[in-house]
C-alpha positions, 0 to 999 in steps of 0.5 A: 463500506459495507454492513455484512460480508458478502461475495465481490460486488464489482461496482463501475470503479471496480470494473474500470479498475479490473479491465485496466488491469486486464489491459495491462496483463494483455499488453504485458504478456503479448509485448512479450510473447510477440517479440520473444517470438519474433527474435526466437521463432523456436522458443517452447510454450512453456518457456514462453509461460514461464518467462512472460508471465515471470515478467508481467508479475515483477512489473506489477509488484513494482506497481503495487510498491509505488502506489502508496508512496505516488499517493502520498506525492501527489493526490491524482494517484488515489484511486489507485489505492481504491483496489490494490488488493486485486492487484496482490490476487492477481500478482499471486496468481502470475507467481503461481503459474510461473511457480507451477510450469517452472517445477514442471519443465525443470523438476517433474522428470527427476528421480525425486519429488519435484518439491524436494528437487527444488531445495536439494538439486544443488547439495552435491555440485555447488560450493559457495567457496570454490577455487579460492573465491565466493561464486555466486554463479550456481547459487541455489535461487530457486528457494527464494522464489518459493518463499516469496511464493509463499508471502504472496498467497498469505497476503492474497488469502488475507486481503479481505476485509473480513481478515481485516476485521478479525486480525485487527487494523495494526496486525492486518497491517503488519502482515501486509508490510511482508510484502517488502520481505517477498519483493527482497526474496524476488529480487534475489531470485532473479538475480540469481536466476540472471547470473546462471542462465543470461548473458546480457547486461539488460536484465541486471540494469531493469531490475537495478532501475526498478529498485532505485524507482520503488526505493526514491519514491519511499523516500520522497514520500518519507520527506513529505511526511515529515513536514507536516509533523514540524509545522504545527504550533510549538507554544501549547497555552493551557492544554491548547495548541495553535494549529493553523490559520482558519483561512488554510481549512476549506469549507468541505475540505481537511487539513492535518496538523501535528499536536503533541506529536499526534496527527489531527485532521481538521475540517471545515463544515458549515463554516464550522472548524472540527476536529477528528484523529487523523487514522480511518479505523478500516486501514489507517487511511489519512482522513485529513486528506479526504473531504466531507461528502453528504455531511461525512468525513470520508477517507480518501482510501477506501470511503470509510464515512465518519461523522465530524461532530462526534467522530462516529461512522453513521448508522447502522455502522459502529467505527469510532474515531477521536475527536478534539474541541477545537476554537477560534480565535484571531483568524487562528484555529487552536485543538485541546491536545486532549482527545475527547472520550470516543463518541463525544459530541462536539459542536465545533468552533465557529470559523468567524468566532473570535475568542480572546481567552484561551485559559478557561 
């Protein structure tokens, strides 16, 4: 968290994050640019620009696709998410560069705007009937790489915290789901693009494998999310809901459960039980699944900071969350489905507390 907007200040996680990065986009292009070299010792510079950098960028949007659902598997990946932002900059920066070689090699020496070539070079030669069957063979797939294009730099341009801030948590965040209109638009393009110029089986299969991976680990995800949301207690006693053993929240530690459809976050501080809304107000991050670390529950995203007693982002920060009284009774935690009035404090259940009436 940060108290003004400023330039990029590039800490040591970030540095290590920017230089795996690197390491990467330097294994990606040279893997590339070595063997395509070493099969066609002939090939241009421009085509090796244009295909390596095409290349790196789809295996890196196929990252920036399987973080979240990773994350959501297996808690190992959360670091991943720390930056993903520079991942999107830098998938657009890739995309741009294939974008601008591509309409130079291909459309700068036309009699006619390079831009405009692009959306019109086929109005005179394609027919999508031809010969009494659809040909998919000569498609116009150039439009939708520009589009996809076009996705990518709004959500570059937008990945600030400063967008963030000014568009809202829930409008920021739909805006930045576009990226699964611009991965459509890209798979599109290229397989298009494979069916007029490529001949081997290869690139149809890696493209196919590269789907089927982003869309099963959404679904594993999916199936672990819902889980949570049919174990909570089912029997509400006078506005209180059983959510889970004391045992099951660790000192330090949180846990989410399901009231009332809602998701809580639940966590254990000097062996006392409170409870917070489980969305972090930078981007939606699950606060359940984070830790208090120097009094505050810090989200496992980015390391927003909230207090537990009253759900406020310390000084001189203004976030808010819910809270929720919670107590205790029989080695059991029970919330009052109600959420608190932001701001309230709460002194939370003694986790040894043993309260045998819950109706007052």
């Amino acid at each position: 968290m940060s108290l003004a907007y400023r330039a990029v200040d590039w800490n040591r996680q970030k540095r290590r994050y920017d230089l795996t990065l690197l390491g990467f986009l330097l294994l990606s292009l040279g893997t590339y640019i070595g063997v395509t070299l070493w099969v066609s010792p002939l090939v241009t510079a421009e085509t090796l620009i244009i295909r390596g950098t095409s290349l790196t960028a789809i295996l890196l949007l196929h990252v920036i696709l399987s973080i979240g659902p990773l994350a959501r598997l297996d808690p190992r990946f959360l670091p991943l998410l720390y930056n993903r932002r520079h991942l999107g900059v830098t998938l657009f920066v890739l995309a741009l560069i294939h974008g601008v070689f591509s309409l130079i090699q291909f459309q700068a020496l036309g009699d006619e705007n390079p831009l405009v070539g692009v959306f019109t070079g086929y109005r005179d030669d394609y027919r999508l009937w031809s010969q009494g069957r659809v040909t998919l063979s000569q498609f116009p797939f150039e439009p939708f790489g520009v589009f996809a294009l076009g996705v990518f730099f709004l959500l570059a341009a937008t990945s600030h915290d400063f967008w963030l801030r000014q568009l809202g948590p829930s409008l920021w965040k739909t805006l930045h789901l576009g990226v699964y209109v611009a991965y459509g638009l890209v798979l599109a393009h290229v397989a298009l693009g494979v069916l007029q110029s490529e001949r081997s089986g290869i690139y149809p299969l890696a493209l196919a494998f590269g789907f089927v991976v982003v869309a099963s680990l959404h679904v594993l995800a999916a199936r672990k999310e819902v889980k949570p949301d049919n174990t909570a207690g089912e029997f509400p006693t006078e506005g209180w809901t059983e959510a889970c053993a004391v045992n099951e929240v660790s000192e330090g530690r949180g846990r989410v459960v399901t009231v009332n459809g809602q998701r809580i976050a639940l966590f254990r501080h000097l062996d006392r039980i409170f409870a917070t809304s489980n969305v972090c107000r930078h981007q939606g991050g699950p606060l359940g699944e984070g830790r208090i670390v120097e009094g505050c529950i810090t989200c496992p995203w980015h390391g927003w900071n909230y207090q537990p007693e009253d759900g406020c982002s310390p000084p001189p920060f203004q976030e808010v969350v819910e809270t929720y009284e919670t107590r205790v009774t029989a080695g059991r935690v029970w919330i009052r489905s109600q959420a608190n009035p932001l701001g309230t404090r709460c002194e939370g259940a003694r986790a040894d507390a043993a309260i045998p009436d819950l109706k007052s």
